[in-house]
C-alpha positions as CSV (number, residue, x, y, z in Angstrom):
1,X,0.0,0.0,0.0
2,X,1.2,3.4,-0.7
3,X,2.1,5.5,2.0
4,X,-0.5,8.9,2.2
5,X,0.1,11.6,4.3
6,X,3.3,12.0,6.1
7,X,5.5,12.9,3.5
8,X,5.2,15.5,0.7
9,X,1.3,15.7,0.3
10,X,1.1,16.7,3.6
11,X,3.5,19.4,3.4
12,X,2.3,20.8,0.0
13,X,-1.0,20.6,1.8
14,X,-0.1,23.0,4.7
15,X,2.2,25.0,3.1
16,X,-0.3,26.0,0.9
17,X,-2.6,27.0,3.4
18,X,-0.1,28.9,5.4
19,X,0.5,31.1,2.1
20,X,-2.8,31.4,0.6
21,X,-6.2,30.7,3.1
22,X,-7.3,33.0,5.1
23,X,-10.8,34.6,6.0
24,X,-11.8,38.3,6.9
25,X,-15.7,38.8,8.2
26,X,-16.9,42.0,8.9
27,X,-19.3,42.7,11.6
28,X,-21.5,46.0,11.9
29,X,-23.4,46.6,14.8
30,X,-24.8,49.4,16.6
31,X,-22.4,50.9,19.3
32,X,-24.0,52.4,22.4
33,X,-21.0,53.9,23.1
34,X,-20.4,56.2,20.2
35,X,-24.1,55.9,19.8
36,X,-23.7,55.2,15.9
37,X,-23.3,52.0,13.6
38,X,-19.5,50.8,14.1
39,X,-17.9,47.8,12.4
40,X,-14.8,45.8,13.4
41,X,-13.0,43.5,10.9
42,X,-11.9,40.2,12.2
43,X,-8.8,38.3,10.1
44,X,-8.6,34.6,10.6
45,X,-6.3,32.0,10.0
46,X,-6.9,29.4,8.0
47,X,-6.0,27.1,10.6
48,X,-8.8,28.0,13.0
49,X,-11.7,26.4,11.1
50,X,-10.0,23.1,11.5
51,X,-10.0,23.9,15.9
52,X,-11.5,22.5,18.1
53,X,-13.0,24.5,21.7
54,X,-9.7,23.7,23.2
55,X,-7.6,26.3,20.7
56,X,-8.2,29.2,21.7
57,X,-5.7,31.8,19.6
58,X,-4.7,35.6,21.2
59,X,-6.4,38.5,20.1
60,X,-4.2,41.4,18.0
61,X,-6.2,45.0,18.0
62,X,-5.1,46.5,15.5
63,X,-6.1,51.0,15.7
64,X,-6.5,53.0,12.8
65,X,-8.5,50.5,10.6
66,X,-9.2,52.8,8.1
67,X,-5.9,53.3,6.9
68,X,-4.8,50.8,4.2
69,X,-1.4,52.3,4.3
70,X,-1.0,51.3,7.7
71,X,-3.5,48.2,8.5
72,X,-1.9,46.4,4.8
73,X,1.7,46.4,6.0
74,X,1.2,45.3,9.3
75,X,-1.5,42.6,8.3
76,X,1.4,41.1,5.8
77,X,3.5,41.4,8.7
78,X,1.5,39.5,11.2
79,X,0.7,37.0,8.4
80,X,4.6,36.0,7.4
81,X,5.9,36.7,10.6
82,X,3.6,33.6,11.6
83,X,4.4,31.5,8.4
84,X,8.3,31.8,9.9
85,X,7.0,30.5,13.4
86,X,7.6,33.6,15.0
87,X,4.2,34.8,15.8
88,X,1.6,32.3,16.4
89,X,-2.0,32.5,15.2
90,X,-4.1,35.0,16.2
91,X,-7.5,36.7,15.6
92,X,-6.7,40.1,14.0
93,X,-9.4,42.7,14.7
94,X,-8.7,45.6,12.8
95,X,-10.7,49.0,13.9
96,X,-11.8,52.0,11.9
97,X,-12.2,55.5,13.1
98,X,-14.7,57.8,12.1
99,X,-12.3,60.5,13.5
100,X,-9.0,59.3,15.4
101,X,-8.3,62.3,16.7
102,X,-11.4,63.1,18.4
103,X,-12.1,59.4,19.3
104,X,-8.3,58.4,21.0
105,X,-6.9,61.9,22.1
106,X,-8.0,61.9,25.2
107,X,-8.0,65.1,28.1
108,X,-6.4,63.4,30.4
109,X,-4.8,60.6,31.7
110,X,-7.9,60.0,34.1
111,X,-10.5,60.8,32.1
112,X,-12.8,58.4,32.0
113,X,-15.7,57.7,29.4
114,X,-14.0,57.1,26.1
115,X,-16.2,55.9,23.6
116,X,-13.2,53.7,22.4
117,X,-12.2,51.9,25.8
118,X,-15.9,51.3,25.5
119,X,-16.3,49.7,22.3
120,X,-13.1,47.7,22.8
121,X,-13.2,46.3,26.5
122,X,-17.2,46.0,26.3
123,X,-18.9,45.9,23.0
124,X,-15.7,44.0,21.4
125,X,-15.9,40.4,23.5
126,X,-19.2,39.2,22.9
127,X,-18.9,39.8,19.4
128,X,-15.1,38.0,19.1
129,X,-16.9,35.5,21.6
130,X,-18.0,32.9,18.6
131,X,-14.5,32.9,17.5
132,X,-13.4,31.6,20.9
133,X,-10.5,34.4,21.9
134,X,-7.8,33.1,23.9
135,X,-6.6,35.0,27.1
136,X,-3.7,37.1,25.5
137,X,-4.8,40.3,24.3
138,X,-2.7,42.8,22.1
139,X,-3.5,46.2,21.2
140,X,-1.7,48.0,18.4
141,X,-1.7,51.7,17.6
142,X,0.2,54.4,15.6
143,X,0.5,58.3,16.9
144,X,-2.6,59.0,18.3
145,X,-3.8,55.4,18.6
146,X,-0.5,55.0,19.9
147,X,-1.2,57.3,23.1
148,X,-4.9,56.1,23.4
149,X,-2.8,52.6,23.8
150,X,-1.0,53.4,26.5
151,X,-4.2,55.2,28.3
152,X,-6.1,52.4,27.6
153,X,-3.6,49.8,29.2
154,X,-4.0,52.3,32.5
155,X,-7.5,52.6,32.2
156,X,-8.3,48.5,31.9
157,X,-5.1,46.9,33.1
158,X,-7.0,43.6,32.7
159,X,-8.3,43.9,29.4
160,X,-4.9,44.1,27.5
161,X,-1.8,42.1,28.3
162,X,0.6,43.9,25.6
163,X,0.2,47.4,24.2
164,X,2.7,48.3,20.8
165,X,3.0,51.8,20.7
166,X,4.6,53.6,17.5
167,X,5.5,56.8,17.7
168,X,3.1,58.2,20.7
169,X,3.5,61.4,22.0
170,X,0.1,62.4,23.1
171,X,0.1,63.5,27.2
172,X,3.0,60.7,27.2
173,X,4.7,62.4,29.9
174,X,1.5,62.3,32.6
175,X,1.2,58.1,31.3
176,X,4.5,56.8,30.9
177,X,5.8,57.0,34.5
178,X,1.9,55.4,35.5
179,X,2.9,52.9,32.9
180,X,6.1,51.8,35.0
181,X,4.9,51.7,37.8
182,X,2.4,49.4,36.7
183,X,4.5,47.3,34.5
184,X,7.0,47.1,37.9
185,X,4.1,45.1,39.6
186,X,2.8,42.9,36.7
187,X,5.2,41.2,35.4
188,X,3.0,39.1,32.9
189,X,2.3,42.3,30.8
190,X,4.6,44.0,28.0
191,X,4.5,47.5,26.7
192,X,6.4,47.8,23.6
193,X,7.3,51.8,22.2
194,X,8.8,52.6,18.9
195,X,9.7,55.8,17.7
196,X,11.3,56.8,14.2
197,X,14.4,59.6,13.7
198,X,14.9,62.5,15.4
199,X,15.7,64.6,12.0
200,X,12.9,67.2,11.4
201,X,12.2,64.7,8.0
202,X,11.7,61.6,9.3
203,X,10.2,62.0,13.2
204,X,11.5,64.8,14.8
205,X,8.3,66.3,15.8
206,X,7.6,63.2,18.1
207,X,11.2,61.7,18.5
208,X,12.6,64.0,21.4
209,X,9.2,64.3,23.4
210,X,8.9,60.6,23.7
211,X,12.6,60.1,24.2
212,X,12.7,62.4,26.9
213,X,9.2,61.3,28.7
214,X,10.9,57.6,28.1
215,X,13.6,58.7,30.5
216,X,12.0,60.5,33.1
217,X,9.6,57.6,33.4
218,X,13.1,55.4,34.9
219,X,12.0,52.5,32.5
220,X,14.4,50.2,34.9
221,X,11.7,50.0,37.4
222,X,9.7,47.7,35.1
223,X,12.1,44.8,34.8
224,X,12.6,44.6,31.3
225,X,8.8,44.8,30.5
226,X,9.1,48.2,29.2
227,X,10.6,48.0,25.9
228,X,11.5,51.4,23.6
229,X,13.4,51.4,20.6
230,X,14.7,54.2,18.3
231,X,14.7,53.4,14.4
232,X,16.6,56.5,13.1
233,X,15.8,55.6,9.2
234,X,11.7,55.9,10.3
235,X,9.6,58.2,9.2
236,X,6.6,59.2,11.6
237,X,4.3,57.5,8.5
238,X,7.1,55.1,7.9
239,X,7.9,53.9,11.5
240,X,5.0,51.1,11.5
241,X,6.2,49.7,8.1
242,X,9.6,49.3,9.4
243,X,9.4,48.6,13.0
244,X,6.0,46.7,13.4
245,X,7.5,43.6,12.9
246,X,10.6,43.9,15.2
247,X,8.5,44.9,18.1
248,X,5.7,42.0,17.2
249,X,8.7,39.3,17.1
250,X,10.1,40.6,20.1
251,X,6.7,40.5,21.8
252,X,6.8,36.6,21.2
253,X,10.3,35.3,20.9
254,X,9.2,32.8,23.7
255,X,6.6,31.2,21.2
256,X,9.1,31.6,18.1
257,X,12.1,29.8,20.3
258,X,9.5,27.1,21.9
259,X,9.3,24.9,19.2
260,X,12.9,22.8,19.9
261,X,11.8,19.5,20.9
262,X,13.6,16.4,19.2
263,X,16.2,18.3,17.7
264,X,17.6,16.5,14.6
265,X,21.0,16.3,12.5
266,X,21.5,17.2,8.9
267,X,20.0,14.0,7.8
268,X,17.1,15.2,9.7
269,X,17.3,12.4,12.4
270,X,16.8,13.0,16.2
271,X,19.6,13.5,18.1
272,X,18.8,12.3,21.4
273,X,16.0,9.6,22.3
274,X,13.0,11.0,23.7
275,X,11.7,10.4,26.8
276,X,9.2,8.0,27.6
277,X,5.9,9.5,25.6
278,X,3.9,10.6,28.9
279,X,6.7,12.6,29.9
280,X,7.2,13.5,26.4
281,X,4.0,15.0,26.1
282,X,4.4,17.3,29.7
283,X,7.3,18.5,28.7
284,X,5.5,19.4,25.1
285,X,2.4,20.8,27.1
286,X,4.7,23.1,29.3
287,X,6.3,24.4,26.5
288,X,3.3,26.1,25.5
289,X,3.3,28.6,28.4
290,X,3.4,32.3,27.8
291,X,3.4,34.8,30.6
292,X,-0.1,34.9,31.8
293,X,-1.5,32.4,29.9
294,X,-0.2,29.9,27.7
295,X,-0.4,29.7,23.2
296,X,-1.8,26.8,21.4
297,X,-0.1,23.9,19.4
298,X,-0.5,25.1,15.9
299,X,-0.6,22.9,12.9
300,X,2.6,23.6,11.4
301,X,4.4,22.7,14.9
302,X,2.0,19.8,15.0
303,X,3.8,18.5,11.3
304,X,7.3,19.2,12.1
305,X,7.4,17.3,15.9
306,X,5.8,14.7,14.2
307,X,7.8,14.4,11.3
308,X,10.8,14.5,13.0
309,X,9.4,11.9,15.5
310,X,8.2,9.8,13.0
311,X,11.4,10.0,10.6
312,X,13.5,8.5,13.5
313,X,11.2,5.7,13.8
314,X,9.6,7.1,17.4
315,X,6.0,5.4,16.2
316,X,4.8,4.9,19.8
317,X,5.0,8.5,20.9
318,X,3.7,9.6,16.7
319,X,0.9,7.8,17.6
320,X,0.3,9.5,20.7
321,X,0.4,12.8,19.5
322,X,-1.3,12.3,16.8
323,X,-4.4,11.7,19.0
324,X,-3.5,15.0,21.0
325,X,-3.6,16.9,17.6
326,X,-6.7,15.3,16.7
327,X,-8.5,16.6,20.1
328,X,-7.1,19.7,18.8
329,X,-7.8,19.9,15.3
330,X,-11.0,17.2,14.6
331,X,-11.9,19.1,11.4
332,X,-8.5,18.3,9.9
333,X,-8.5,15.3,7.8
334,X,-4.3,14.8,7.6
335,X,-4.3,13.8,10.9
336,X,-7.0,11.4,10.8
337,X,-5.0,10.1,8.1
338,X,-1.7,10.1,9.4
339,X,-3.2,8.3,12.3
340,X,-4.6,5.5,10.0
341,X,-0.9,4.7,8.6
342,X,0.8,5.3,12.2
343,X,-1.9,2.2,13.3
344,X,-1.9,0.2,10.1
345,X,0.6,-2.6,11.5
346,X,-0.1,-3.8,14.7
347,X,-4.2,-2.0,14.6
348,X,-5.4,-2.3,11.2
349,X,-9.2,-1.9,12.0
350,X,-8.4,1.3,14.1
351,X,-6.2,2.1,11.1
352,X,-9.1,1.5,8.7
353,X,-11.6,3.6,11.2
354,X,-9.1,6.5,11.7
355,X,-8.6,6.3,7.4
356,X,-12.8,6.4,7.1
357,X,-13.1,9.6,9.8
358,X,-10.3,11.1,6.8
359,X,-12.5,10.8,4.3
360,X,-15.7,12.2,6.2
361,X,-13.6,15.0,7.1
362,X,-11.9,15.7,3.5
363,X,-15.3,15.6,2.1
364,X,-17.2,18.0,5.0
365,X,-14.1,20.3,5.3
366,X,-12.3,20.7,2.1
367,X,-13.6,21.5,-1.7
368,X,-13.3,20.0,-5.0
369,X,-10.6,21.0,-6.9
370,X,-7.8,18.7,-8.1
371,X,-5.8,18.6,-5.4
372,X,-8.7,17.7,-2.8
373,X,-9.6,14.8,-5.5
374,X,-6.3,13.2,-5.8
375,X,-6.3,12.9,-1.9
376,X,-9.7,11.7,-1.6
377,X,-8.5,9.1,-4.5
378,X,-6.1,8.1,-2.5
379,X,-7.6,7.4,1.1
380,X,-10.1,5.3,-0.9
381,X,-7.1,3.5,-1.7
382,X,-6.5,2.6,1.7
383,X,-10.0,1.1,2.6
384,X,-10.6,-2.4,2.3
């Protein structure tokens, strides 16, 4: 019998998705806080229709939705950023203003009453509810947005666990030392401040005013959590094109350096044994913490451990994670499939049931085109 899905079909299959699949829904609704119709956009990945309850992916905010020169870039950035493993999967909630300035600059630090904290912190949830949010919250804005960031990390401490602010400058002086001090006693949540060059044509208008607020705040007191950056070649437009990404891959270098279990040689065989599976699997479940809260097994980490696993001939603990992935990801047929050949040997009519569960989900989850019907082809293959 030929053997299906763990080698190149597989790949081809997820790569392609990684690249190509993703949806975008847009939800209107009346807001009682700005007392007007509002819509939000919500980005998934492709991956999340294949999740089960248990996957729950962190939330990105991005401000400033109506700016395709600023929500494009940083939308591709998010995107490749998680295609290279070094942001994981998210629900992207892009925002538009009606007028940014007037809905995020606010008249002080303690003001309270912003239509915006509103819509975000109370309107927002229940409508993200159906796409079951994780715990880890981002919130992403640019000048403006930027400042209302920081007020609104002071404002709802709980409601956001990162803040990436590019270039703010609004009333920074009265939030940044209230920021420290509450980054000194929390130290599961990051603030994250870019700022482009001082020169009068890239962002000199901001660049010294947030510089100087940056040091009177004594960002030492927060432990690292307080992270500002200079990027002297930035524009004040420029500055989210060029330092987005940095401060998003900074934000989740622990997710982007997590995935180093059975490490393998140039002919792509594991070093080391593994440990017995049970342990195996703790130590893979505890590698998915995060401070705060912890980040889901996504597919593509799913396919390489397994691959690696299963190239060195580690079947037992294959089969065991194959049935973690598939408590994770039912509505993925690969796995169901992969299963199937993992069983075929010593459990052929659990092989034959997990290759019958592939097919149900191919045909429920996938379309028709060609590629879809060369792999359906081929599971009927491996029915008797």
């Amino acid at each position: 019998m030929k053997m299906l899905i763990a080698g190149t079909m597989a790949a081809l299959f997820l790569g392609s998705l990684k690249l190509h699949a993703q949806r975008s829904d847009t939800l209107r609704f009346h807001s009682e806080a700005f007392r007007s119709e509002r819509s939000v956009v919500v980005h998934l990945p492709e991956f999340h229709r294949y999740a089960s309850a248990e996957v729950r992916m962190p939330v990105i905010i991005l401000l400033d939705g109506q700016h395709d020169w600023f929500i494009d870039p940083v939308l591709n950035d998010i995107r490749f950023l998680q295609y290279t493993h070094e942001v994981p999967q998210a629900i992207v909630v892009t925002v538009p203003h009606e007028d940014r300035v007037r809905e995020s600059a606010t008249d002080s630090i303690a003001q309270t009453g912003m239509p915006l904290l509103e819509l975000l912190t109370v309107e927002l949830p229940p409508l993200l509810a159906p796409y079951n949010p994780g715990d880890l919250t981002v919130l992403v804005g640019h000048s403006f947005t930027a400042s209302f960031a920081l007020y609104a990390y002071l404002q709802a401490p709980g409601a956001f666990d990162a803040v990436i602010a590019l270039s703010p400058l609004h009333q920074v002086d009265r939030s940044l030392p209230l920021v420290v001090e509450r980054l000194a006693s929390d130290p599961d949540r990051r603030v994250l401040l870019a700022v482009g060059g001082a020169d009068r044509t890239k962002d000199g208008s901001h660049n010294s005013g947030l510089v100087n607020a940056v040091n009177a705040a004594d960002p030492e007191r927060a432990e690292g959590r307080l992270l500002f950056r200079e990027y002297p070649s930035a524009g004040h437009t420029s500055l989210p094109i060029i330092a987005f990404p940095e401060m998003l891959g900074t934000l989740f270098m622990p997710y982007a350096l997590r995935d180093s279990l059975a490490p393998v040689d140039d002919n792509y065989q594991m070093i080391t044994a593994p440990p017995p599976v049970d342990a195996f699997v703790r130590e893979l479940e505890t590698s998915w913490g995060f401070p705060g809260t912890s980040l889901p097994w996504d597919l593509a980490e799913i396919n390489g451990l397994l691959s690696r696993l299963a190239n060195s001939g580690y079947n037992e603990h294959v089969t065991a994670l194959l049935r973690l992935a598939i408590e994770l990801y039912p509505n993925y047929f690969g796995f169901h499939a992969w299963l199937g050949e993992a069983l075929l040997e010593h459990d052929p009519d659990a092989a034959q049931a997990a290759f019958r569960k592939a097919l149900a989900v191919l045909e429920e989850n996938e379309g028709n085109d060609t590629e879809h019907t060369l792999i359906k082809a081929e599971l009927e293959g491996m029915l008797k």
